[in-house]
GULO-968888 format. One record per residue (C-alpha): residue in one letter; x, y, z. Coordinates in steps of 0.5 Angstrom, whole numbers, plus 500, padded with zeros to 3 digits. Each point is the difference from the previous one (the first is absolute). Layout:
aXYZ...
This chain:
x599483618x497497506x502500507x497495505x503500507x497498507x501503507x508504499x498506502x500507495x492500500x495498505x493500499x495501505x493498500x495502506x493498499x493503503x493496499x494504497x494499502x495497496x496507496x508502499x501493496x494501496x501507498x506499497x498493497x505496504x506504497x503502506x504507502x508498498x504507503x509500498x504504503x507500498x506503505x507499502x504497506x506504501x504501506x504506498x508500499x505494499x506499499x506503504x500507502x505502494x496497494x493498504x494500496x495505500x493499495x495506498x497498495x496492498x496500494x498494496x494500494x496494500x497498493x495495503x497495506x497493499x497496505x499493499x496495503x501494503x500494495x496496506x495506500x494497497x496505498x507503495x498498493x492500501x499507500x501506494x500506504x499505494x502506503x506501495x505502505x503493502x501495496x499493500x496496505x505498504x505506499x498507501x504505498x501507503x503505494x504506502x505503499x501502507x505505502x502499506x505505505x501495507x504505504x494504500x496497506x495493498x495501494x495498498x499498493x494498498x494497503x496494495x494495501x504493499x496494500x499495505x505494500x506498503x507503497x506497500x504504496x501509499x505500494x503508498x502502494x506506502x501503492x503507498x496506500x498503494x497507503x505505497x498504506x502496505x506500504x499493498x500500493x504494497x502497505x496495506x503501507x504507502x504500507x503507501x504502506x507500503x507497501x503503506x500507497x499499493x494500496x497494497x495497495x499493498x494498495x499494496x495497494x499495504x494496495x498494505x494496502x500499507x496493502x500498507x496495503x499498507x504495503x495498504x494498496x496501507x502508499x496502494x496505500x494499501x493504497x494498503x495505502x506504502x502508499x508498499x507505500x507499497x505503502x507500496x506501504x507501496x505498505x505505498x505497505x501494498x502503494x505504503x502495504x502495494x503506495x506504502x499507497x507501504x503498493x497505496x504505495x499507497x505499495x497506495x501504507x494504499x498499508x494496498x500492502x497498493x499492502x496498493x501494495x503505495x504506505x506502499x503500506x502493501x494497504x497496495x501494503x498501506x493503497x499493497x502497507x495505504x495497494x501493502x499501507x493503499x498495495x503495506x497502507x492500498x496497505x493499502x498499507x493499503x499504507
């Protein structure tokens, strides 16, 4: 399933660009440095003092990041670039997964070398995590923290592609002989500004807040409200 979303504010991209000089653009043949980063904004505490809010642990897995070029971009469909890492030539596909931990300070997930080009388009795929390892494993986003004093965890199989464009076509992201960083800022608050996690239940009374799409606790419903929210409040900003 795909969601396509415009400028509602879970998500926001940020690009900053620095010009290479001509050497640097030669010796990397006019492939141009692309760093993403990944962190959350969030503020702290919500909710009122009784019931407020707190947030220990984010993490999402990521299967992959698409870029795509421009349709007005005239150079999109006249190259094959041949490194076998992206895909056609007016998309170019970043494979993960990429297990990302949003409350641990911004991280970088990879550095690449994207072609030349305008892009109007960044597409992510969040799926489930398939390391029997991880803290991750069979799901694609976990929240842990607490409702007053009570411990919670939330974490859903969300499996959805995340296609956002810009607004406003003048925005694109723009390759040019140009060193470029990505930064994914989760906005966790406004998240937590839309879900009323004041609701939850612990039913089976073990002391845990287990807010899933199959818990026992009774918060099965506010799981999939949570779900909708982060699916809604995806958002792609130039700065």
């Amino acid at each position: 399933m795909k969601n396509k979303k415009i400028l509602l504010g879970l998500l926001t991209i940020i690009f900053s660009t620095v010009s290479c000089s001509n050497d640097e653009s030669s010796s990397n043949d006019s492939n141009d440095n692309l760093t993403i980063l990944a962190k959350a904004s969030y503020s702290g505490n919500t909710g009122r003092m009784e019931n407020a809010v707190s947030i220990s642990d984010f993490k999402i897995n990521l299967k992959e990041i698409e870029f795509e070029l421009d349709d007005d971009f005239y150079d999109d469909d006249d190259d094959d670039y041949g490194d076998g890492f992206y895909g056609d030539d007016d998309e170019f596909e970043l494979r993960g997964p990429f297990e990302l931990d949003l409350l641990s300070g911004q991280t970088t997930i990879t550095t690449i070398n994207i072609p030349n080009g305008v892009y109007e388009e960044v597409e992510f795929k969040m799926a489930r995590n398939n390391n029997a390892e991880s803290e991750l494993f069979n799901k694609s986003v976990l929240i842990k923290g607490t409702i007053g004093s009570t411990p919670f965890v939330f974490w859903h199989n969300i499996d959805e592609d995340f296609e956002i464009d810009y607004e406003d076509a003048g925005q694109n992201l723009v390759i040019a002989d140009n060193a470029a960083t990505l930064v994914i800022d989760f906005n966790l608050d406004a998240v937590l500004a839309n879900v009323d996690l004041s609701n939850a239940t612990d039913d089976n009374g073990d002391g845990l807040i287990e807010i899933s799409p199959n818990d026992t606790d009774g918060n099965q419903s506010l799981a999939n409200t949570i779900k909708d929210k982060i699916e809604e409040y995806t958002d792609l900003l130039d700065d």
